[in-house]
C-alpha positions as CSV (number, residue, x, y, z in Angstrom):
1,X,159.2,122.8,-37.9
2,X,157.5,125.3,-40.4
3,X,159.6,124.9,-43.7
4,X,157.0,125.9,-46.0
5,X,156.8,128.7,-47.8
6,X,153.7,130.1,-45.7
7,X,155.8,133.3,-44.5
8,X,158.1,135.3,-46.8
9,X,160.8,136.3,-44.3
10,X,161.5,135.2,-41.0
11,X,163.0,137.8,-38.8
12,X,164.5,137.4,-35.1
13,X,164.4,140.9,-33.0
14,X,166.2,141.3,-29.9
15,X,164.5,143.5,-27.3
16,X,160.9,142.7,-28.8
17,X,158.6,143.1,-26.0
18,X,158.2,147.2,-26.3
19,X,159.8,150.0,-28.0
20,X,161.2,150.1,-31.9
21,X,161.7,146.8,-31.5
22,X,157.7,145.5,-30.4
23,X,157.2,147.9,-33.6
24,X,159.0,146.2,-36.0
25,X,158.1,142.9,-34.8
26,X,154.6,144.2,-35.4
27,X,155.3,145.4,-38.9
28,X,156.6,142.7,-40.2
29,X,153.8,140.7,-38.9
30,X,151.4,142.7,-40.3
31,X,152.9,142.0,-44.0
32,X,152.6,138.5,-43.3
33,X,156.3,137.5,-42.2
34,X,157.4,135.3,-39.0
35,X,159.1,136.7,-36.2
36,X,161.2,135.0,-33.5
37,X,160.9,138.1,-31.1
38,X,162.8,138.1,-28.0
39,X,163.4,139.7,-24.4
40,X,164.3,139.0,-21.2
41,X,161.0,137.9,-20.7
42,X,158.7,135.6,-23.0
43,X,155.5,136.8,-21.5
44,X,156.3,140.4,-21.9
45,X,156.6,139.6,-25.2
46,X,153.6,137.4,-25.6
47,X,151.5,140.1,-24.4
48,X,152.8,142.4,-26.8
49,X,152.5,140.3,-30.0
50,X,150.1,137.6,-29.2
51,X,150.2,133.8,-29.3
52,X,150.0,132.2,-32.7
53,X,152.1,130.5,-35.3
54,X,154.1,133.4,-36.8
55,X,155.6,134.3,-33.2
56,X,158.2,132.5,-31.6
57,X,158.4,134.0,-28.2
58,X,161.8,133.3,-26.8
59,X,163.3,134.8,-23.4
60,X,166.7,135.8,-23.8
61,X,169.5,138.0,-21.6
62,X,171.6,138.6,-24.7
63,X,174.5,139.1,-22.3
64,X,174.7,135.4,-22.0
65,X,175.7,133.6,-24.8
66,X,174.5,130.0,-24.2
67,X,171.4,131.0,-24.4
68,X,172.1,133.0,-27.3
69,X,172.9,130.0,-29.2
70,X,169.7,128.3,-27.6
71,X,167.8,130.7,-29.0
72,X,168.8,130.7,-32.5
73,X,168.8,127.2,-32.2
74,X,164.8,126.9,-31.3
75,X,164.0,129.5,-33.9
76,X,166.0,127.2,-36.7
77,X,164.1,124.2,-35.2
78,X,160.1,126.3,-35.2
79,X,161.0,127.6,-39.1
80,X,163.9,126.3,-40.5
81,X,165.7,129.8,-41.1
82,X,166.5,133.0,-40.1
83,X,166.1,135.9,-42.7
84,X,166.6,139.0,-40.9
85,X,168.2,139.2,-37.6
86,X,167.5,142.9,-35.7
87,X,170.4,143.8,-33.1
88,X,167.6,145.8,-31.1
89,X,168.2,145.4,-27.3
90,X,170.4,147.9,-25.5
91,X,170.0,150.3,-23.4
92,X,171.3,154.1,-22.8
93,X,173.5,155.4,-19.7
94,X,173.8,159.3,-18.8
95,X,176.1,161.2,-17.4
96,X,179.4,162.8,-18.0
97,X,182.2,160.3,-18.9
98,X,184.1,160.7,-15.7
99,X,181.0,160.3,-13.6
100,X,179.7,156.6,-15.1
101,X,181.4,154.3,-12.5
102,X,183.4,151.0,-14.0
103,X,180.6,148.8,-13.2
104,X,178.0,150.9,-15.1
105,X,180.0,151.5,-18.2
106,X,181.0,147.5,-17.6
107,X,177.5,146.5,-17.8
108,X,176.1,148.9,-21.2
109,X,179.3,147.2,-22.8
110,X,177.9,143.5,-21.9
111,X,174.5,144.3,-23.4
112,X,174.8,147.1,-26.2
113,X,178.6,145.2,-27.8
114,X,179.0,141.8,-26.2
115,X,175.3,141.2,-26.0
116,X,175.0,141.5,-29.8
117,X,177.8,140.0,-30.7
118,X,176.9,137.1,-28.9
119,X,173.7,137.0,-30.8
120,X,175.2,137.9,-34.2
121,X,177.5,134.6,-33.6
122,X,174.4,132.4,-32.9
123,X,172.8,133.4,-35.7
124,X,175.2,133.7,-38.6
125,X,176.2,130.7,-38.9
126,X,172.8,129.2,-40.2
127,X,172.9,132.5,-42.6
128,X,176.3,131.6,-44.3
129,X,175.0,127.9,-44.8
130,X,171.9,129.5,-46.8
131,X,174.2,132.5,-48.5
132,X,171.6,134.1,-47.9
133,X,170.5,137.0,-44.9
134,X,170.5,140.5,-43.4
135,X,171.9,141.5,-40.2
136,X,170.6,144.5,-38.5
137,X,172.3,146.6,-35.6
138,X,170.5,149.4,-34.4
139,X,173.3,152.3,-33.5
140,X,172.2,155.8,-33.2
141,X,172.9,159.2,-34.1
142,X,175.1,158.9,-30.8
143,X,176.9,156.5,-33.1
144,X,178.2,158.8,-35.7
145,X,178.5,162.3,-33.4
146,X,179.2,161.8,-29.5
147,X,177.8,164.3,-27.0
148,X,178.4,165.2,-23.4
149,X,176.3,163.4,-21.3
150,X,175.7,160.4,-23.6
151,X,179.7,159.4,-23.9
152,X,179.5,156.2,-22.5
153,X,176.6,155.4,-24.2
154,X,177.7,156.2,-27.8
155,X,181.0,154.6,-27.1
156,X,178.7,151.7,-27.2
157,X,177.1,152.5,-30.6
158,X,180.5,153.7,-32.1
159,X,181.5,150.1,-31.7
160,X,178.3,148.8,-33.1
161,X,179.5,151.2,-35.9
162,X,182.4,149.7,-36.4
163,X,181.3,145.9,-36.1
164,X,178.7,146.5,-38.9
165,X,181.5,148.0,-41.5
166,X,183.6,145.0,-40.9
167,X,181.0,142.7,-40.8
168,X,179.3,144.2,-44.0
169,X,182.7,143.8,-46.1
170,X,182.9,140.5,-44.4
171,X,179.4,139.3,-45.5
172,X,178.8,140.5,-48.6
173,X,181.1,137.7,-50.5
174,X,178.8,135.3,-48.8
175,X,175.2,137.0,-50.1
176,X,174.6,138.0,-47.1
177,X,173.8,141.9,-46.2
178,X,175.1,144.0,-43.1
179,X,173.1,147.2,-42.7
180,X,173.6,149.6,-39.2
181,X,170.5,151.6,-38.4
182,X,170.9,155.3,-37.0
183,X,168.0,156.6,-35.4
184,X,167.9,159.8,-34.1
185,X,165.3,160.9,-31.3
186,X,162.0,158.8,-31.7
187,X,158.6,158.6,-29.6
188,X,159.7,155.7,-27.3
189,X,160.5,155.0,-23.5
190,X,164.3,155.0,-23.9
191,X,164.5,158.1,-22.2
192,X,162.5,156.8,-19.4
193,X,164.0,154.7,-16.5
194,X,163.2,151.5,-17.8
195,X,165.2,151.7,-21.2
196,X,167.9,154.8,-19.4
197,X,170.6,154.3,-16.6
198,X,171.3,157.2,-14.9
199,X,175.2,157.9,-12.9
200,X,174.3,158.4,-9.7
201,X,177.3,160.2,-9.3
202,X,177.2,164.1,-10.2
203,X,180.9,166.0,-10.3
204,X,179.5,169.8,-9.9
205,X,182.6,170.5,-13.0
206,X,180.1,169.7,-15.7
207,X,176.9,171.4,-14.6
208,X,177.3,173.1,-17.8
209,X,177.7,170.1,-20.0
210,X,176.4,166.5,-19.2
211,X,174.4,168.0,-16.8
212,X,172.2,170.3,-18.7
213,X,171.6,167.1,-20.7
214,X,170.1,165.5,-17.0
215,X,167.6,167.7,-17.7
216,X,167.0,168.4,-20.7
217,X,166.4,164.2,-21.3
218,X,163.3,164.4,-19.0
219,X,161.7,167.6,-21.2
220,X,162.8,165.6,-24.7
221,X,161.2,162.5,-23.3
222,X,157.9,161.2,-24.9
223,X,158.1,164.5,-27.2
224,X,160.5,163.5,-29.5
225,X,160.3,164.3,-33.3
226,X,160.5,160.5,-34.8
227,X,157.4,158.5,-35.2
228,X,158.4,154.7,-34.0
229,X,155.8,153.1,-36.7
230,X,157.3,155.3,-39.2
231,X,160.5,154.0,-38.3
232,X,159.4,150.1,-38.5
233,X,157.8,150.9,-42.2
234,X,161.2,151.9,-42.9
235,X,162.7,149.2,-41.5
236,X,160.2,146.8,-44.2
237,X,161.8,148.3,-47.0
238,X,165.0,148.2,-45.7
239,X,165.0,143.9,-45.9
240,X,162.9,144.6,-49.2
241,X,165.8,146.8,-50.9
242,X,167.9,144.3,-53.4
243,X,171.1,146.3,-52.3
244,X,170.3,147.1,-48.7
245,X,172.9,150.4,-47.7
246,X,175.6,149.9,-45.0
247,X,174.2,153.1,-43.3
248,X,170.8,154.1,-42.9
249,X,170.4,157.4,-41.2
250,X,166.6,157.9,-39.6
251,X,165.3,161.1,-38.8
252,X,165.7,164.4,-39.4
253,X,167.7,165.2,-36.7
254,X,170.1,162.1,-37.7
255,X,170.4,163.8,-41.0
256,X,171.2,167.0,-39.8
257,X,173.8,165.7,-37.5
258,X,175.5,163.8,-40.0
259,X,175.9,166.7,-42.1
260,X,177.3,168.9,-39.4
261,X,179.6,166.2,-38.4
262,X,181.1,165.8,-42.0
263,X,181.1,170.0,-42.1
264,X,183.4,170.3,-39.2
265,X,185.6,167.1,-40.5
266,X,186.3,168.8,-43.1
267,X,187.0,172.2,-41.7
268,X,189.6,170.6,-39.1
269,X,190.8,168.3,-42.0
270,X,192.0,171.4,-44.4
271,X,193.2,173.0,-41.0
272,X,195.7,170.5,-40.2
273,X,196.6,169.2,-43.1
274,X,200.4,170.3,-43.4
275,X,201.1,168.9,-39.9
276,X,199.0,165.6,-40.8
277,X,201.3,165.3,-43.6
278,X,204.4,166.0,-42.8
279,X,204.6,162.6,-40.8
280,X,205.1,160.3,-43.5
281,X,208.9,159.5,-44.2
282,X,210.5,162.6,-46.7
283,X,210.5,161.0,-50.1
């Protein structure tokens, strides 16, 4: 077991083998930090980052939670802590709402919630008997403003939304942080089949909708605005921040969606506002 203090943080990353996550593995590597760094594959991962002390590479279906606990337990065992754990692995489904079957929207629930929850529960534990920590769930900016075509989908990251709020008041007394990541469109695969399920089924209703998004995904793909190694840099000075934000919007499209979202909040707020009012008991 490494216990010294030879690396300054030791981060585990879900979904570490390519995408954001392969980037901020190699990031934080790069500043001279460990990283347990994880996928359903350890060779995949191995490949990506190399063999050598400061990489623990673990294979790990987050959807099953024994070996969620497994590998928390053989990062503990290589380093003797667990500084920053990134909620990275997930996946996206599209289609219209009422086209994604019960299997499909069965399945983006076991990895995108249940997956990291499972690994969040593995790896807090060791965090609370340190007081010390930051967990990291990578939502979207299909986890503040749904869309047609990505419903399913950013069901999934509205719950990661709301995991991270309760889990950062829930933290916090301990010393540890809980920060949710929002990024919006960024240079990776996950509009390409390997990170993107697609519904098979097409209802010829929402042609106009979810399925000008079918096609519009393949044009967006690989020419997206966000730059993925600007997005790990981010990332660095995310852990590096004494008071690390609950939110942390990436992207200039996530910024400009945010604002829109609280702009038509507000309209509809002032617009029903007598009638959302009136329902509390007369005084």
């Amino acid at each position: 077991m490494v216990t010294s203090p030879e690396f300054k943080r030791v981060w585990m990353i879900t979904g570490a083998s390519r995408g954001i996550g392969a980037r901020i593995a190699e990031a934080a590597l790069a500043q001279g930090d460990a990283v347990v760094a994880t996928s359903r594959s350890a060779a995949s991962v191995e490949e990506r980052l190399g063999s050598h002390a400061a990489v623990l590479a673990l294979a790990l279906d987050v959807t099953d939670e024994a070996q969620a606990v497994a590998a928390a337990r053989a990062a503990l065992a290589r380093f003797g802590r667990i500084d920053v754990l990134v909620n990275n692995a997930g996946y996206g489904l599209l289609g219209a709402v009422e086209e994604a079957t019960g299997d499909e929207v069965r399945r983006l629930y076991e990895t995108n919630v249940f997956g990291l929850l499972n690994v969040t529960r593995a790896v807090l534990p060791s965090m609370r008997a340190r007081r010390q920590g930051h967990v990291i769930n990578i939502s979207s900016l299909g986890g503040y403003q749904s869309a047609p075509g990505f419903g399913v989908y950013c069901s999934t990251k509205f719950a990661v939304e709301g995991l991270t709020e309760a889990l950062h008041g829930e933290l916090a007394p301990l010393g540890i942080h809980a920060t949710v990541v929002e990024p919006g469109y960024f240079r990776t695969d996950f509009l390409d089949s390997s990170s993107l399920a697609v519904s098979p089924r097409v209802l010829a209703d929402y042609e106009a909708s979810a399925g000008k998004v079918r096609f519009a995904a393949n044009a967006i793909s690989h020419n997206q605005p966000g730059d993925p190694e600007r997005l790990a840099q981010a990332l660095l000075a995310l852990v590096a921040a004494p008071v690390p934000p609950l939110r942390l919007p990436l992207g200039t499209d996530t910024l400009r969606t945010l604002r829109a979202k609280h702009a038509f909040v507000d309209k509809e707020t002032v617009e029903w506002e007598a009638l959302a009012a009136s329902t509390d008991f007369p005084t």
